[in-house]
PAZAVO-525456 format. One line per field, with one value per residue (C-alpha): residue in one letter; chain; x, y, z. Coordinates in steps of 0.05 Angstrom, whole numbers. Layout:
PAZAVO-525456
rest A | ...
kette A | ...
px X | ...
py Y | ...
pz Z | ...
***
This chain:
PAZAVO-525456
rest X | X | X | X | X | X | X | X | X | X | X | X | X | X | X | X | X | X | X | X | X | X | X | X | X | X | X | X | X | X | X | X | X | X | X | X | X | X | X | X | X | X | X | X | X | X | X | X | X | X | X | X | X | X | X | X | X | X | X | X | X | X | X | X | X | X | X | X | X | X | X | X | X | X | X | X | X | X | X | X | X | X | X | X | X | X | X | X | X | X | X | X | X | X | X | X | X | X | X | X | X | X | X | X | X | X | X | X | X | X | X | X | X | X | X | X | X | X | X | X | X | X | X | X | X | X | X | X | X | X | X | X | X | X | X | X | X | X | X | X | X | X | X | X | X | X | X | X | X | X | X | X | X | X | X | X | X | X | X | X | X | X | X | X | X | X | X | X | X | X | X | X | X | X | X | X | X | X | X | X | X | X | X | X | X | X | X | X | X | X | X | X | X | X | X | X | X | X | X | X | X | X | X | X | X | X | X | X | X | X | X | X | X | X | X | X | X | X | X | X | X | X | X | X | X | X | X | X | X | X | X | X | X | X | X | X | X | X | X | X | X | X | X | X | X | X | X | X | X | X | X | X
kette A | A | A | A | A | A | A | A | A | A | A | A | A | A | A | A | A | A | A | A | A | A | A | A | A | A | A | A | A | A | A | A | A | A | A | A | A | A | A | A | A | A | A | A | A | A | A | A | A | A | A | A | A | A | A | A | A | A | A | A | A | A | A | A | A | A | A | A | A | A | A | A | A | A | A | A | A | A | A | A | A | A | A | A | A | A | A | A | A | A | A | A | A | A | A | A | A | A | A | A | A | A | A | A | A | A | A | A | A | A | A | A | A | A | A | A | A | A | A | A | A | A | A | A | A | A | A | A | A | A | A | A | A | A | A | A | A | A | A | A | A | A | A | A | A | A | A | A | A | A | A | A | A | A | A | A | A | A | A | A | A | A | A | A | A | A | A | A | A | A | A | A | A | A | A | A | A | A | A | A | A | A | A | A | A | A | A | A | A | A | A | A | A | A | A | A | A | A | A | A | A | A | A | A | A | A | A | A | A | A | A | A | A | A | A | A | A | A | A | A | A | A | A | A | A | A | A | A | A | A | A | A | A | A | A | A | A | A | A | A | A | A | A | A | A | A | A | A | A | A | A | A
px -272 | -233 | -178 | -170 | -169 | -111 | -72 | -72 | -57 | 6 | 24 | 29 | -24 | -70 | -51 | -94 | -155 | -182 | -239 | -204 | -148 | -202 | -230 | -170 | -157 | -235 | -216 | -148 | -180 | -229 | -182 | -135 | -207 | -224 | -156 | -158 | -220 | -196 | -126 | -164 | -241 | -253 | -296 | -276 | -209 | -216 | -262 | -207 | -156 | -191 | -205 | -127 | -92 | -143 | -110 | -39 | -52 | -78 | -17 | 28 | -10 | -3 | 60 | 91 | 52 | 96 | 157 | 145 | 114 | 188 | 229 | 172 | 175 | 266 | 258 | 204 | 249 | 289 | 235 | 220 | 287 | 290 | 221 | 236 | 310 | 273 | 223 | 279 | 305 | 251 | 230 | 155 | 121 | 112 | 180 | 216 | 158 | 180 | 254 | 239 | 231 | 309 | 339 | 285 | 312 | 307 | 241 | 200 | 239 | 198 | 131 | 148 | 170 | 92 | 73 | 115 | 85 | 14 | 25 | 57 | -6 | -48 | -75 | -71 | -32 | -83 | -105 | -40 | -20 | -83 | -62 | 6 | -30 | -68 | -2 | 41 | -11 | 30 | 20 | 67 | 47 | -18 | 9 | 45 | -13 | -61 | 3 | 9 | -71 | -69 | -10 | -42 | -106 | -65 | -22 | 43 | 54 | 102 | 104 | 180 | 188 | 122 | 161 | 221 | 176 | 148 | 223 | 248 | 184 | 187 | 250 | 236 | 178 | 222 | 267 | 218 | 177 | 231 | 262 | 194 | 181 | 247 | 222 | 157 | 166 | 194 | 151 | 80 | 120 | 139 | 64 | 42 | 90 | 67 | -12 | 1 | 41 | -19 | -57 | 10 | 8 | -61 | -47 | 1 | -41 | -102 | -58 | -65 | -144 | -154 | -136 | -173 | -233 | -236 | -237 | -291 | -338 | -380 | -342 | -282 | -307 | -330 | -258 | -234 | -285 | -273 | -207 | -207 | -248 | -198 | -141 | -186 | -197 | -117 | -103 | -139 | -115 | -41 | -66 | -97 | -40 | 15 | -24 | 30 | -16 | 21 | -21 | -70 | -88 | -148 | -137 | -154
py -18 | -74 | -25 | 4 | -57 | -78 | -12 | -32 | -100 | -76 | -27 | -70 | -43 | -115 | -136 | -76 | -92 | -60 | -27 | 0 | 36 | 64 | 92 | 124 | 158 | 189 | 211 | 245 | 282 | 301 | 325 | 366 | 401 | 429 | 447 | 483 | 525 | 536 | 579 | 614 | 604 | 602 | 545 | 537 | 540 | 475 | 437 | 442 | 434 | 363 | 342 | 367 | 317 | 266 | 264 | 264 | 215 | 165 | 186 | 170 | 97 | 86 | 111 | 56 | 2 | 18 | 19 | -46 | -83 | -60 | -94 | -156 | -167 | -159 | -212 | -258 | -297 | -317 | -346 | -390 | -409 | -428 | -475 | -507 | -526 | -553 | -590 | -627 | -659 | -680 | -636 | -633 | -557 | -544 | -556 | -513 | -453 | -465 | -456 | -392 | -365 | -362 | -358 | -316 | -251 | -198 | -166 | -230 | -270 | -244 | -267 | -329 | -349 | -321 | -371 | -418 | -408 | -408 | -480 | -502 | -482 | -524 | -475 | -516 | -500 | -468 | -420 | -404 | -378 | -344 | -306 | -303 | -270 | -226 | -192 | -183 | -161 | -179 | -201 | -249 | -277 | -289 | -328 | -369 | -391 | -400 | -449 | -491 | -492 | -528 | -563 | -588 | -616 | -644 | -685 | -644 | -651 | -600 | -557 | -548 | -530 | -478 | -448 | -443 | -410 | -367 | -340 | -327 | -287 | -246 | -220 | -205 | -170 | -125 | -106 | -72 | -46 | -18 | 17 | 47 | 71 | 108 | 145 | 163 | 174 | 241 | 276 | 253 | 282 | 338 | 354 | 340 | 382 | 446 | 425 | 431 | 510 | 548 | 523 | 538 | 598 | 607 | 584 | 644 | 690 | 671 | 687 | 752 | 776 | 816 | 755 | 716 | 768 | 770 | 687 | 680 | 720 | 696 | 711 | 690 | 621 | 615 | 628 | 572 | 518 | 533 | 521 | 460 | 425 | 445 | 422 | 360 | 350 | 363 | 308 | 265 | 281 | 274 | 201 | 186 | 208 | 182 | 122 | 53 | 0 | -62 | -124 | -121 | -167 | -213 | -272 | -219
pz -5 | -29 | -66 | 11 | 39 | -18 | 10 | 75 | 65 | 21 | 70 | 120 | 164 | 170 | 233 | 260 | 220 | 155 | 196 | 257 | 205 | 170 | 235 | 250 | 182 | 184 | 267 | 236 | 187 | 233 | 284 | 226 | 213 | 271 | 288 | 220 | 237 | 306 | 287 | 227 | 242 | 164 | 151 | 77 | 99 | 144 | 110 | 52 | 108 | 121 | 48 | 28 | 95 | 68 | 8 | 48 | 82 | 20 | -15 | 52 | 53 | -21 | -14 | 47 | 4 | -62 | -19 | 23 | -38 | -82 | -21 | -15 | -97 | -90 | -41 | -63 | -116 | -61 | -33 | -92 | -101 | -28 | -39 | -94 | -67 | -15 | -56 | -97 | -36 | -18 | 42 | 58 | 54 | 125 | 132 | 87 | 96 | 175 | 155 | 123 | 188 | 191 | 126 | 83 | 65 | 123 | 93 | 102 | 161 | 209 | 178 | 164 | 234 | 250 | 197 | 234 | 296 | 271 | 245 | 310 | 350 | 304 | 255 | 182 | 123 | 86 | 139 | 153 | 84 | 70 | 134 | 104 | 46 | 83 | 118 | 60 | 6 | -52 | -109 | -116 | -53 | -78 | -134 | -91 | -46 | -98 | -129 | -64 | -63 | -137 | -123 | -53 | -104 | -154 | -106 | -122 | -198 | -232 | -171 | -160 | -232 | -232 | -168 | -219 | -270 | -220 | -198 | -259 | -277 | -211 | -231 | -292 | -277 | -216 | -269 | -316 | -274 | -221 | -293 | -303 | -236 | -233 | -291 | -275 | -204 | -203 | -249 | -217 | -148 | -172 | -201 | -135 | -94 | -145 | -127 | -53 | -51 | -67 | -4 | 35 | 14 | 29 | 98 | 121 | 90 | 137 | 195 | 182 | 208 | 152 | 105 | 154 | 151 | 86 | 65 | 109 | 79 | 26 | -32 | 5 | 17 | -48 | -74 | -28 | -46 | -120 | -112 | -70 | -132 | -183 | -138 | -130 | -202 | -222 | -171 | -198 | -278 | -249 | -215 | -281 | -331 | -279 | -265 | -286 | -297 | -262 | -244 | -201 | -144 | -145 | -103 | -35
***
C-alpha cells in the first residue's frame, strides 16, 4: 500500500485521493475483462486480458511518476537556490515559499502559488508543506520539508547553507542518475515490448471461431493460463534485473 500510494503521489495523481485512484484502476481492469470475454467469449483469454492491462496500466503510472519526478528533481535546485537567496537577505520563509508562486521554474509554479494560497487562508506552515509534500511526491521535496521542520526547532541555525548543500547534491545526484537511466531505459523497454507480441498475436487469432473454439476448451485454457504465469514471472525477472536502485522515500 504505501509503494502505491508513493506512485500516485509521484505521478501526480494525489489531488484525487489514494483510494478513489485505486478504485478506478480495479473498475478499468474490470471493464477491459469483460469486454475481453465479450468479443472472444474465452474466459482464459479475458481473465489474462484483465491481469495483462493491469500490468499496463502500473507500468503507465510508474511510468508518468519517472517522467514528472526527472522534470521535479531538474527543477528542484532552483528551488534551493531561490530559498537560500532569500534567506541571506533576510526574507522570512513564508515569504520567499509565497514568491515561488511566480518565479519557480514552470514545473513547480503552479504548486507553489497553491501553497501560497493555503497559507493565506490560514492553514500553517507546516500543514502546508506536508501538503506540498503530498502533491509532488519527491524525494527531494521530502528533504526539504523535513529541513525547514529541523530548522523551524532549532531556531534557524545553518539553514541557508544546508539549502546550499542540499542544491549542489540534487544536481549531482540528476546527473548520474539521468546518465544511468538513458542507459538502462531502452533495454528493460524493449524486453517489455517482446513480452507483450505473443498475447497480440494471440488476440487476432481468437477472432477467428475456430481459434476461438479451440482456446476455450480445456486444453485451450490451460495453454492460456500457463502462459499468462510465465509472462507474469518474466515481468517480474525483467523488473528485478532492470530494477536501478535510487533512493527511496521515507518521510511519506
Amino acid at each position: 500500500m504505501i509503494w502505491v500510494k508513493s506512485k500516485i503521489q509521484e505521478a501526480g495523481l494525489a489531488r484525487f485521493g489514494v483510494l478513489r485512484v485505486i478504485c478506478i484502476f480495479i473498475l478499468a481492469v474490470t471493464l477491459i475483462g469483460v469486454f475481453a470475454y465479450q468479443v472472444v467469449s474465452i474466459w482464459a483469454f479475458a481473465f489474462s486480458a484483465s491481469i495483462s492491462s493491469a500490468a499496463f496500466m502500473l507500468e503507465v503510472l510508474t511510468a508518468r511518476a519517472r517522467r514528472r519526478g526527472r522534470l521535479i528533481s531538474a527543477a528542484w535546485p532552483d528551488v534551493l537556490d531561490s530559498l537560500a537567496t532569500a534567506g541571506y537577505s533576510g526574507i522570512s520563509l513564508s515569504e520567499s515559499l509565497t514568491e515561488l508562486g511566480e518565479t519557480a521554474p514552470d514545473v513547480l509554479r503552479e504548486h507553489f502559488k497553491i501553497l501560497s494560497r493555503n497559507l493565506d487562508s490560514g492553514d500553517s506552515l507546516a500543514k502546508g508543506l506536508e501538503m506540498l509534500k503530498a502533491e509532488l511526491g519527491d524525494i527531494q521535496v521530502d528533504r526539504l520539508v523535513e529541513l525547514l521542520h529541523i530548522a523551524h526547532s532549532s531556531g534557524g541555525e545553518g539553514y541557508n547553507e544546508a539549502l546550499r548543500n542540499q542544491a549542489q547534491i540534487a544536481r549531482e545526484e540528476l546527473a548520474l542518475w539521468g546518465e544511468i537511466e538513458s542507459k538502462q531505459g531502452w533495454i528493460s523497454g524493449t524486453a517489455k515490448i517482446a513480452l507483450a507480441a505473443p498475447w497480440l498475436i494471440v488476440a487476432m487469432l481468437s477472432t477467428r471461431a475456430e481459434n476461438a473454439k479451440a482456446f476455450s476448451s480445456n486444453t485451450g485454457a490451460s495453454i492460456l493460463i500457463f502462459g499468462l504465469l510465465v509472462s507474469l514471472f518474466a515481468y517480474r525477472l525483467i523488473q528485478v534485473l532492470g530494477a536501478i536502485e535510487k533512493p527511496r522515500r521515507v518521510f511519506i
